[in-house]
C-alpha positions, 0 to 999 in steps of 0.5 A: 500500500503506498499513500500520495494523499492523506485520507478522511475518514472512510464512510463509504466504498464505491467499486468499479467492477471490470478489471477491479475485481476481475479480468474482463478481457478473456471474459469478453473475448469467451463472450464473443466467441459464443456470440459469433457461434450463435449467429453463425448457426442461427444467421449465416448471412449475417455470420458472412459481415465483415468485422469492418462491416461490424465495426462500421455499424457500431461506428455510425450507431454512435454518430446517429445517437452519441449517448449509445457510447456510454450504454454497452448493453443498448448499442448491441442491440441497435448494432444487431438489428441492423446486422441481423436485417440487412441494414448498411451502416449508412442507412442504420437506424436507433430507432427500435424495430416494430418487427417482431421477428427481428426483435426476438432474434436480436434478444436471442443474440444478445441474450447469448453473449449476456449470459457467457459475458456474466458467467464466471467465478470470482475468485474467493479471496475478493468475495472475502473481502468484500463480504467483511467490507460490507459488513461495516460500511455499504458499497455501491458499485459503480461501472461502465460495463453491464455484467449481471452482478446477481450472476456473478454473486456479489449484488448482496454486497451492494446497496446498489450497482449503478451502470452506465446507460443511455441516462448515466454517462459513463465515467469519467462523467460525474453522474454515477459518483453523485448518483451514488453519494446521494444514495448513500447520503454520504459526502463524497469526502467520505467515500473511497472509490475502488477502480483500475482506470487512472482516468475513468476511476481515479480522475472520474471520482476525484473530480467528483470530491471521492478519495479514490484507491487505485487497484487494478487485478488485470496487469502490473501497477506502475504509474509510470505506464499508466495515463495519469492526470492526478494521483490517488489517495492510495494505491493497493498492493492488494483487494483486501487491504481495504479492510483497514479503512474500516476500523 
């Protein structure tokens, strides 16, 4: 553990998941592949698109409605419709189809890679700590992503998981850390935000009054390699000595 800060007395813990709790790159990538694997048996032409083409889509779904960049879950499906339906990227739309068919083979899509992308184990020393965490203070998580917290048995920890959306910004925006300060009714003097990213996390909760812990489970912690606009309160050598801001 090594300090750049001095710290207030901890009220509160707000988490990021990805990459915080656990790596989320060969989750995504299982995710994909099964994805890929559905549409290649259920969908042939579409299975045939290009990964530009893909690409593309995404692309020009996020020019048609820029507020898609922050909700994951909602710019699939607006990317699957089009890819399922035939539509070019220039001709794609956010408007939701009224084709019933089509609409039950996107929630299929979707709901096969959702399914492989929450289905994975946490490993048992994070769960530990935070079931010992949570026993003392309450925590909210707070993430960019849309894995299925009850899937992955960690929701009872929190009092609340809020997810980036067409609604909430994805961080670095301030809307989820002050969604989550009024939750807790909490100053965010008071609340330590646990996250890996250097801007989306650190700078994120900083900017919004947090103190911040850095702690990244997916590779080496070395500010030097790392993006860093301002410093965290404190950088975790590991998850669990967060349970040293509860006494």
């Amino acid at each position: 553990m090594q300090f750049f800060r001095p710290i207030n007395k901890v009220k509160a813990m707000t988490f990021d998941l990805d990459d915080t709790l656990y790596n989320n790159e060969p989750i995504i990538r299982k995710a994909e592949k099964a994805l890929q694997a559905h549409i290649a048996k259920h969908h042939p032409v579409a299975a045939k698109l290009s990964a530009n083409h893909w690409f593309a889509l995404k692309k020009q779904a996020i020019v048609k409605d820029n507020r898609l960049a922050s909700d994951m879950g909602q710019l699939r499906r607006v990317v699957l419709t089009a890819a399922l339906s035939g539509t070019a990227p220039d001709a794609l739309s956010v408007t939701p189809s009224e084709d019933p068919l089509l609409n039950q083979a996107v929630d299929e899509c979707f709901n096969c890679f959702y399914d492989a992308r929450s289905k994975f184990a946490i490993e048992e020393n994070i769960l530990q700590t935070l079931e010992k965490v949570s026993a003392h203070i309450p925590l909210v998580a707070i993430t960019n992503g849309n894995v299925d917290t009850k899937k992955i048995g960690i929701d009872g920890f929190f009092q609340a998981s809020l997810h980036a959306s067409l609604q909430r910004p994805m961080k670095p925006a301030p809307d989820m850390f002050n969604e989550a300060a009024n939750l807790l009714d909490i100053s965010p003097k008071h609340i330590l935000h646990v996250g890996d990213n250097i801007i989306k996390d650190v700078y994120g909760a900083l900017n919004a009054g947090y103190q911040t812990a850095w702690f990244a489970c997916n590779r080496p912690m070395n500010l030097n390699s790392e993006p860093a606009r301002l410093l965290p309160h404190v950088k975790l050598d590991s998850l669990s000595e967060l349970t040293l801001f509860i006494n």
